[in-house]
C-alpha positions, -999 to 999 in steps of 0.1 A, spaced: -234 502 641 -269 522 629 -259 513 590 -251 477 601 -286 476 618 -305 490 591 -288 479 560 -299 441 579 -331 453 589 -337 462 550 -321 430 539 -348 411 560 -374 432 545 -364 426 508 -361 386 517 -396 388 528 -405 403 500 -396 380 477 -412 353 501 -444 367 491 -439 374 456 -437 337 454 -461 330 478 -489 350 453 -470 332 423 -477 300 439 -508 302 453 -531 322 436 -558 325 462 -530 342 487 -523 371 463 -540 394 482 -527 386 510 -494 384 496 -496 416 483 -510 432 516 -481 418 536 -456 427 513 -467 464 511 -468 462 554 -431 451 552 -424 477 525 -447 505 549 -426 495 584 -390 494 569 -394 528 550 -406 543 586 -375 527 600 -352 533 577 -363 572 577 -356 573 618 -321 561 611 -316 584 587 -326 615 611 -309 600 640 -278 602 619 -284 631 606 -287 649 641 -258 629 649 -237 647 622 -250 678 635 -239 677 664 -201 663 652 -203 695 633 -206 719 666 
């Protein structure tokens, strides 16, 4: 369920991404903030994306035991 989550979560992120990258291609005068908001999506799904990765990882552990 935790890979579904995050492997959507990520999907989001990259969709967004590319909403921007347009967005700055588009609109010249956004680039900045296109850029700014794609490096905040980039920021909050690498966070994320490391808590699942610990929560599973402590979940293994404890499998282990």
């Amino acid at each position: 369920m935790i890979k579904f989550f995050t492997m959507l979560l990520l999907a989001l992120g990259l969709i967004w991404c590319i909403y921007f990258l347009i967005l700055g291609a588009v609109m010249p005068e956004k680039t900045e903030y296109a850029n700014n908001m794609s490096e905040l999506i980039v920021a909050v799904f690498t966070v994320i994306s490391i808590i699942f990765a610990f929560v599973e990882f402590l979940r293994r552990n404890n499998d282990k035991k």
